[in-house]
C-alpha positions as CSV (number, residue, x, y, z in Angstrom):
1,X,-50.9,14.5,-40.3
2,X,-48.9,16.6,-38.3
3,X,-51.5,19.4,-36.3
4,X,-50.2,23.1,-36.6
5,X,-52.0,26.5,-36.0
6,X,-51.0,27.4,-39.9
7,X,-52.9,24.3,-41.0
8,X,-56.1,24.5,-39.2
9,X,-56.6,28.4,-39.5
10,X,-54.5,30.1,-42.1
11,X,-56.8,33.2,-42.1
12,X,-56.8,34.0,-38.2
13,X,-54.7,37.3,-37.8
14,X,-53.0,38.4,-34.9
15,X,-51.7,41.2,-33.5
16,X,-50.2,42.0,-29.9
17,X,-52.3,43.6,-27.0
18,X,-52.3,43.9,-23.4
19,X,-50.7,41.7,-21.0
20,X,-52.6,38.2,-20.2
21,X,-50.5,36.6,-17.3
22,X,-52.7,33.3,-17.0
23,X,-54.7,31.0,-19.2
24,X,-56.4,28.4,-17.9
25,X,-57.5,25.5,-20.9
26,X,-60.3,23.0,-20.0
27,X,-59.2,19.8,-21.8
28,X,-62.1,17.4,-21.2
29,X,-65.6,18.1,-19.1
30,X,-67.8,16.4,-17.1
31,X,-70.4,17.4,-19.9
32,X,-72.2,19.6,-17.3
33,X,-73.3,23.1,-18.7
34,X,-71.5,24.9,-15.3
35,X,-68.3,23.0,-14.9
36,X,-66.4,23.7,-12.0
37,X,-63.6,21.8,-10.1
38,X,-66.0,19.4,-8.3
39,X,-63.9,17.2,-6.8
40,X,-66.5,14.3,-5.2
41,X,-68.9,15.2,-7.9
42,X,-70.3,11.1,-9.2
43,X,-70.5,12.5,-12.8
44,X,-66.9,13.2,-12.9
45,X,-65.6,9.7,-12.6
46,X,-68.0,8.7,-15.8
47,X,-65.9,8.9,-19.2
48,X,-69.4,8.5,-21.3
49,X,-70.3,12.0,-20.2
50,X,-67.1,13.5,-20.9
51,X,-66.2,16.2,-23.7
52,X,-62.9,16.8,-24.8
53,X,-61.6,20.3,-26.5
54,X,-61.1,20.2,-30.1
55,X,-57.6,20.8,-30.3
56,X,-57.9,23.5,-32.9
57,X,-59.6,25.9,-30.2
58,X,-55.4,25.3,-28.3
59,X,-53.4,25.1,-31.8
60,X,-54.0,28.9,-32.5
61,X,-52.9,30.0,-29.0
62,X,-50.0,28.0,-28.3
63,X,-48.3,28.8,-32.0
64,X,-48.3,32.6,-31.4
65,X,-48.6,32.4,-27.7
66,X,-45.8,35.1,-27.3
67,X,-48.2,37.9,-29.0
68,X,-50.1,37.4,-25.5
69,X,-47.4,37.4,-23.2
70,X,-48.8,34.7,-21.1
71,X,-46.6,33.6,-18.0
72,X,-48.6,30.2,-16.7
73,X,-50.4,28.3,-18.7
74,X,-53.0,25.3,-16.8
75,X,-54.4,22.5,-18.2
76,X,-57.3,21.2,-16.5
77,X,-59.9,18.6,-16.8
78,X,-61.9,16.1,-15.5
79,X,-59.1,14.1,-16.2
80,X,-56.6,15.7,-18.6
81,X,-54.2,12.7,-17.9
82,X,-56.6,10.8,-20.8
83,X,-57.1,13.9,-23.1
84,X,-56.8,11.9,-26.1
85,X,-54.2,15.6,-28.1
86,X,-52.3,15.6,-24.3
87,X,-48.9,15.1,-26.2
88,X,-50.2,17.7,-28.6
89,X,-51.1,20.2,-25.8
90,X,-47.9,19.7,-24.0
91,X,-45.2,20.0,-26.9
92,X,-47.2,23.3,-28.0
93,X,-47.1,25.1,-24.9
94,X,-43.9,23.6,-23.3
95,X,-41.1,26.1,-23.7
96,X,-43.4,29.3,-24.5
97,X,-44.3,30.1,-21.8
98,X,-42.4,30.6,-17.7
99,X,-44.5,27.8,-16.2
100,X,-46.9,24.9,-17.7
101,X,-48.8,23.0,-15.1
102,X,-51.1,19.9,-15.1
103,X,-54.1,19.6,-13.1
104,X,-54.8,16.1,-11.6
105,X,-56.0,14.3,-8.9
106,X,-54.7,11.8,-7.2
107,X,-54.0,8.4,-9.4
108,X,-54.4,10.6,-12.6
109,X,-50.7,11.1,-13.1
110,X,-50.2,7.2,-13.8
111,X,-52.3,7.5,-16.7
112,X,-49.5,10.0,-18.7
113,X,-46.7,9.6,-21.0
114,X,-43.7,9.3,-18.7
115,X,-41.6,11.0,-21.6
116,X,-43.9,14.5,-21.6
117,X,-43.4,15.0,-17.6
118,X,-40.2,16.7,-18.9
119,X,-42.1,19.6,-20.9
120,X,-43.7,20.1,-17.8
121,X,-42.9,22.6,-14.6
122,X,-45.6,22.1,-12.4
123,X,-47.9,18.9,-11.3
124,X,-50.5,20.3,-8.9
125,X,-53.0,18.0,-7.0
126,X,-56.8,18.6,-6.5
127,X,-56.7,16.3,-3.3
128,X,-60.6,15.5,-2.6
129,X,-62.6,15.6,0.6
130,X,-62.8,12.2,1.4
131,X,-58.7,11.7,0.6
132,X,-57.8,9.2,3.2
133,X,-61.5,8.4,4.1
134,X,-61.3,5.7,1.0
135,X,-61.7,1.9,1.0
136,X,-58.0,1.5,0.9
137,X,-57.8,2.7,3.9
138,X,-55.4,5.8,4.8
139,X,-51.5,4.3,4.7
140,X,-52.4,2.4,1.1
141,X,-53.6,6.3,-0.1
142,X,-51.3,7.9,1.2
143,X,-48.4,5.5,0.1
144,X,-49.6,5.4,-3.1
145,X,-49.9,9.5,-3.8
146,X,-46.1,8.8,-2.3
147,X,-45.3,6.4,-5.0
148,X,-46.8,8.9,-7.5
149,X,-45.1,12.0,-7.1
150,X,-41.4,10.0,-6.7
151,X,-41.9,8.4,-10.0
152,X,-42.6,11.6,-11.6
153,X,-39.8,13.2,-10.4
154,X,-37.9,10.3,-11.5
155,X,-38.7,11.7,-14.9
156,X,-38.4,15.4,-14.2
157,X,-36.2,15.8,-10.8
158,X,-37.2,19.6,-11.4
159,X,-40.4,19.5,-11.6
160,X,-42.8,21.3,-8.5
161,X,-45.8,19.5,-7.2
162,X,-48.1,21.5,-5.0
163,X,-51.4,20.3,-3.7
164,X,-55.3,22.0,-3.5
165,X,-56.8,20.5,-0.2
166,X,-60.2,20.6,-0.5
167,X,-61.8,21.1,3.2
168,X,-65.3,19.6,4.5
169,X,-66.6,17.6,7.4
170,X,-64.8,14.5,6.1
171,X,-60.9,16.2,6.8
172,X,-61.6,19.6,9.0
173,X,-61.1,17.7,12.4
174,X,-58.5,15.7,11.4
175,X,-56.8,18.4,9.5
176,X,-53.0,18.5,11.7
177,X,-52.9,14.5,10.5
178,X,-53.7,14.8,6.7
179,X,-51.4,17.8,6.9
180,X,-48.6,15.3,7.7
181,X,-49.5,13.0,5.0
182,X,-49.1,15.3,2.4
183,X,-45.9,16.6,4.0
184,X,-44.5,12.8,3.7
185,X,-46.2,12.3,0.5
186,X,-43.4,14.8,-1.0
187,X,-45.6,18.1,-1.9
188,X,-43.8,21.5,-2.7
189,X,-46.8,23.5,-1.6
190,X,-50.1,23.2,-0.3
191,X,-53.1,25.6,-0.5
192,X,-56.4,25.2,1.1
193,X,-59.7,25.4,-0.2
194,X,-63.6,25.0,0.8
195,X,-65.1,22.6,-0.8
196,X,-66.6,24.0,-4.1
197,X,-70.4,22.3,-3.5
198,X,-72.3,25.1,-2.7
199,X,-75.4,26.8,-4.4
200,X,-76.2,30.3,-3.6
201,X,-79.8,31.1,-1.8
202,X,-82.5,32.6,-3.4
203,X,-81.0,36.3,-2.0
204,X,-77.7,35.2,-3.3
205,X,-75.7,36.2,-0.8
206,X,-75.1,33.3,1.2
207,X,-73.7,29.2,-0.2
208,X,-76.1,26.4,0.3
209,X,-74.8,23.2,0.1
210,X,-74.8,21.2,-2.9
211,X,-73.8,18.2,-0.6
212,X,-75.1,18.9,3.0
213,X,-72.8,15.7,4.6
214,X,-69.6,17.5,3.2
215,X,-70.1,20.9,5.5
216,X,-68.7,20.9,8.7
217,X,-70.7,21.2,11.6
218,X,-71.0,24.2,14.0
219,X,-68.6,22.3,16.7
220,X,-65.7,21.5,13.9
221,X,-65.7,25.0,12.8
222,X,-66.3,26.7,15.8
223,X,-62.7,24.8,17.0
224,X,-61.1,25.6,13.9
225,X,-62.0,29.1,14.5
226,X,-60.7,29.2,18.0
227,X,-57.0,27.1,17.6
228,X,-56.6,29.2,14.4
229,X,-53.4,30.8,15.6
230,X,-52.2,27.7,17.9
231,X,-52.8,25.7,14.4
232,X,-50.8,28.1,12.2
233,X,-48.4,29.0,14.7
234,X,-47.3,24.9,15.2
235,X,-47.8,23.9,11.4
236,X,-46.9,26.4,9.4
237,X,-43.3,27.5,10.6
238,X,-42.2,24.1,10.9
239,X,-42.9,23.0,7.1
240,X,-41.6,23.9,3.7
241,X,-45.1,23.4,2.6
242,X,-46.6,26.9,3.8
243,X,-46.6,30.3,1.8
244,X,-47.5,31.6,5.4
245,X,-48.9,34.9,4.7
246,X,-51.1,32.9,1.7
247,X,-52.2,30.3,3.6
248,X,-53.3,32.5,6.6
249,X,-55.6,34.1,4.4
250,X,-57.2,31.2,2.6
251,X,-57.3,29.5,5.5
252,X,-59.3,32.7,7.0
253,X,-61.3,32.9,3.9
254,X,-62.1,29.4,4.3
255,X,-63.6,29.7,7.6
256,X,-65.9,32.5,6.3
257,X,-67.0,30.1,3.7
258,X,-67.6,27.5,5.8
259,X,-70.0,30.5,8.5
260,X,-71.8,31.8,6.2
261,X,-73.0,28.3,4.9
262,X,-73.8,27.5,8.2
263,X,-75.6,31.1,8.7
264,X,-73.6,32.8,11.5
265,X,-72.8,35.8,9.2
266,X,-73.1,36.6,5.6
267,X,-71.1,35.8,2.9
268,X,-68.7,38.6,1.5
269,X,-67.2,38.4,-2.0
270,X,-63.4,38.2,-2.1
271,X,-61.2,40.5,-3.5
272,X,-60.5,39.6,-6.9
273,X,-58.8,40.8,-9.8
274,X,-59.6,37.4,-12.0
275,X,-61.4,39.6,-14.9
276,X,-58.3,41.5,-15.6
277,X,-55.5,38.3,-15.4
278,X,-56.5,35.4,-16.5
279,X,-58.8,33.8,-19.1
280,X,-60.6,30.1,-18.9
281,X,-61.2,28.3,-21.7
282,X,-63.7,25.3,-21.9
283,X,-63.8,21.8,-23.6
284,X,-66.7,23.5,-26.3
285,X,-63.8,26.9,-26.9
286,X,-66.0,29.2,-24.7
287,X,-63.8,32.0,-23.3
288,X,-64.9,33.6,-19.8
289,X,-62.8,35.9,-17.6
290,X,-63.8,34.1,-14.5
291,X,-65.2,30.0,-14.9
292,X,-68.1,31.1,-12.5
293,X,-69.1,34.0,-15.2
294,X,-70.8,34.5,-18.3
295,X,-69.1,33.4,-21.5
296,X,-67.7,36.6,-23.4
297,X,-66.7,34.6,-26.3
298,X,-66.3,31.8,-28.8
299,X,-63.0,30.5,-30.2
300,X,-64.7,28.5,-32.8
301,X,-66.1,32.1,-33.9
302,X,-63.2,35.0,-32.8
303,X,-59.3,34.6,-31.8
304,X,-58.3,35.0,-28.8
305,X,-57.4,38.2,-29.4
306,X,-60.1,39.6,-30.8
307,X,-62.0,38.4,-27.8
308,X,-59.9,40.0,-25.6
309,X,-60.6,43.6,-27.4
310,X,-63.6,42.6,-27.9
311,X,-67.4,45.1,-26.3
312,X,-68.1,42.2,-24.4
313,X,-64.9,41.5,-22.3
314,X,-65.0,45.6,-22.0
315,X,-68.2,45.7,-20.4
316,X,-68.0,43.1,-18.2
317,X,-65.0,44.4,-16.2
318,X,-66.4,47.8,-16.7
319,X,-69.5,46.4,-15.2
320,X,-68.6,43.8,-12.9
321,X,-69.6,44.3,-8.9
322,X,-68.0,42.1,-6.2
323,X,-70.8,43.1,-4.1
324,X,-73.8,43.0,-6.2
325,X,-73.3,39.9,-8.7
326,X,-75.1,37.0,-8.0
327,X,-72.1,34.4,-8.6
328,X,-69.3,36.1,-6.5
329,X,-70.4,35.5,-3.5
330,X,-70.1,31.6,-4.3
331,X,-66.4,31.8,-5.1
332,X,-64.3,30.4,-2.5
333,X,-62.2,33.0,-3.1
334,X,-58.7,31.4,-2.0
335,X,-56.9,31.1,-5.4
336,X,-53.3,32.2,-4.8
337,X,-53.9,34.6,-7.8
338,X,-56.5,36.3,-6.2
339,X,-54.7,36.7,-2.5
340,X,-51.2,38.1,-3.9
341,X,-52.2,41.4,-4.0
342,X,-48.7,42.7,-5.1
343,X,-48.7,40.9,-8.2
């Protein structure tokens, strides 16, 4: 039976609205109630826990996708590479919108279709902590993220491939030589993030860590913090893998992250715009404006559009304080999204 938006909801009415520039789709979970991007989280390498979006929560959206003038469209995942409608997910966004990206980690990609990396415009990495702290030891990783991204490109020699280094004790000292390995590896891009294993205090205002062995140590940030220009100054202008002005700032925000954890100051909300551009969906069809808020609504109950009209979307932005809300503080707070402010 061939799946089509017409099929599975012929009564859902749509009708155009306000600009949505990104949409960010959940394909399978780690069946935790607060799912995040967890990269070293044990749960997240265990199929039996998984839940996988019912395609008819995606149908709707991709077949009248231009009503919401959506420029990027994400798919994420525990492992998206294994959704079992991938194919279906792919051939429904792929020419609708400016740029379709997968979300993987490393090893993931061998698990796809060779024949969809062609609907595709963007791969993009979540590269773990303990990248090139494995087993294998660090020249098998690294060759073999090498071996990855060439054989892709094999199949799409226009494709991008950008990478999400997450930073903790395990890479922070040794950041200059995993920096290189990425470089080689054949990346586009590379952004840097914290870590995302923090809990907030009882005051929520400053992390906790979720995993105390992945936060750095005074000493390893306190000599981050004091080669921070030597370290951009010697990387950044010498590789095409630096938005310089972007990754000066996450790389600032991530030493804040990284302080307040430890206690030396307390931990500011970022500036964010995240309510007003983007919507997540999850692997059950919740809709939030921001995956570390409240769920505003339910695809399985209202389109997409009717939940971005909706009182409840309204009154969150309307209501929403950087400063005072108990979950912002716990954003890293590095997405490129959130740093370009002229966009």
């Amino acid at each position: 039976m061939t799946l089509n938006a017409q099929s599975l909801f012929p009564d859902i009415l749509f009708e155009d609205h306000k600009p949505l520039p990104n949409l960010s789709i959940s394909l399978n979970s780690s069946g935790r109630e607060e799912e995040s991007f967890d990269p070293v989280s044990p749960i997240a390498s265990n199929p039996e826990h998984w839940r996988n979006l019912d395609p008819r929560h995606f149908l709707p959206l991709a077949d009248k996708i231009s009503l919401f003038h959506i420029r990027n469209v994400m798919l994420t995942g525990v492992n998206p590479a294994v959704y079992p409608f991938l194919k279906d997910a792919l051939k429904c966004f792929s020419g609708k919108v400016e740029n379709l990206s997968l979300v993987i980690s490393p090893g993931q990609s061998l698990n796809v279709d060779l024949k969809l990396i062609p609907l595709l415009q963007e791969i993009v990495y979540l590269i773990p902590p303990y990248w090139l702290n494995g087993i294998r030891g660090e020249r098998e990783e690294a060759e073999s993220l090498e071996y990855e991204i060439s054989h892709l490109r094999k199949n799409n020699r226009n494709i991008a491939v950008r990478a999400m280094l997450y930073l903790s004790a395990r890479n922070l000292s040794r950041l200059g030589s995993v920096i290189d390995r990425v470089e080689k590896a054949g990346f586009d891009r590379l952004y840097f993030f914290p870590s995302n294993l923090f809990l907030l205090s009882e005051k929520g205002r400053v992390p906790k860590p979720a995993y105390p062995e992945h936060l750095p140590s005074e000493e390893e940030v306190m000599n981050l913090e004091r080669t921070f220009w030597d370290f951009l100054e010697e990387r950044f202008f010498e590789s095409r893998l630096f938005d310089l002005n972007l990754c000066r700032r996450q790389l600032e925000r991530v030493l804040e992250y990284f302080k307040a954890a430890l206690g030396r100051e307390e931990f500011s909300p970022p500036f964010c715009r995240a309510s007003r551009i983007a919507i997540h969906v999850d692997p059950e069809g919740r809709v939030r404006a921001c995956p570390y808020q409240k769920v505003i609504g339910d695809l399985a109950k209202k389109s997409l559009i009717r939940i971005r009209e909706s009182e409840e979307l309204f009154l969150f932005q309307a209501n929403l304080n950087l400063a005072r809300s108990p979950l912002c503080p716990a954003c890293p707070g590095v997405y490129p999204h959130l740093l370009r402010r002229s966009r």
